[in-house]
C-alpha positions as CSV (number, residue, x, y, z in Angstrom):
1,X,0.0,0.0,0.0
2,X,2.7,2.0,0.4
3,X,4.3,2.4,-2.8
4,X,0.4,3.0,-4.0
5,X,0.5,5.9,-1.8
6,X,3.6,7.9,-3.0
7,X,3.2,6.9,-6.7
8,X,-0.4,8.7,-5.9
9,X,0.9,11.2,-4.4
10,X,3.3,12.2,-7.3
11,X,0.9,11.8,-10.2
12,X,-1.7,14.0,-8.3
13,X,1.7,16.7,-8.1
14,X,2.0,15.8,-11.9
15,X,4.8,14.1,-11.8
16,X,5.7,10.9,-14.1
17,X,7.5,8.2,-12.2
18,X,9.9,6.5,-14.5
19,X,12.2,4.2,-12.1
20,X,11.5,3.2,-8.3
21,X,13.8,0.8,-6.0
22,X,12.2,-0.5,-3.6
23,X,14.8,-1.8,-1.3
24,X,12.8,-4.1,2.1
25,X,15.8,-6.7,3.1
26,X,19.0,-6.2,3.7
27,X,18.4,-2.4,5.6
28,X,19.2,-0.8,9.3
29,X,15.2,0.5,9.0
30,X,12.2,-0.8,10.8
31,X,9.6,-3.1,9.9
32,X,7.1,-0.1,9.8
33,X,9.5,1.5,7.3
34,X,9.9,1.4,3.4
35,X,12.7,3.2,1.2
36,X,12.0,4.1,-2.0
37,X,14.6,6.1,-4.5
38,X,12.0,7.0,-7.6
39,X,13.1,8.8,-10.7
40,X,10.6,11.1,-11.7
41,X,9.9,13.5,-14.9
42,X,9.1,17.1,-14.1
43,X,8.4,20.5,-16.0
44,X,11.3,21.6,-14.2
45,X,13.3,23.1,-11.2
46,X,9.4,24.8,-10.2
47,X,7.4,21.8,-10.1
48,X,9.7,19.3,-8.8
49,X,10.1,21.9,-5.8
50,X,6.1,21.3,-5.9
51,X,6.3,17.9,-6.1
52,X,9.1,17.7,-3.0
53,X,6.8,20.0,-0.8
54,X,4.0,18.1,-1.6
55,X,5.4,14.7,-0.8
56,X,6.7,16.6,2.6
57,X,3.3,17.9,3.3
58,X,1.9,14.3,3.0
59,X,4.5,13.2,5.6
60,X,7.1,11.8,3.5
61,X,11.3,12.8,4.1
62,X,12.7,13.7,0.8
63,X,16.0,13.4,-0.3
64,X,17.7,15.0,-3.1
65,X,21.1,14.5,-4.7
């Protein structure tokens, strides 16, 4: 359900997810935690700030490289 979630949460920004890793084994995180690196497609530097705050106000941590 998780991965549902976020993948919603992007397309609603309008945002196109192209890759996701999806990493459960082999991690220092909780049971009650998922990772997830995603490459998505925006318009630009605008709306991917969008999309970041968005994810953020839905109570997900971003990280950028």
């Amino acid at each position: 359900g998780a991965l549902a979630r976020v993948a919603n949460c992007v397309a609603e920004s309008g945002g196109n997810v192209v890759e996701v890793h999806h990493q459960r084994s082999f991690t220092l995180l909780s049971a009650r935690q998922t990772e997830l690196e995603m490459v998505v497609l925006t318009r630009g530097a605008n709306h991917r700030d969008e999309l970041i705050e968005s994810l953020r106000e839905a109570g997900y941590t971003v990280y950028q490289p």
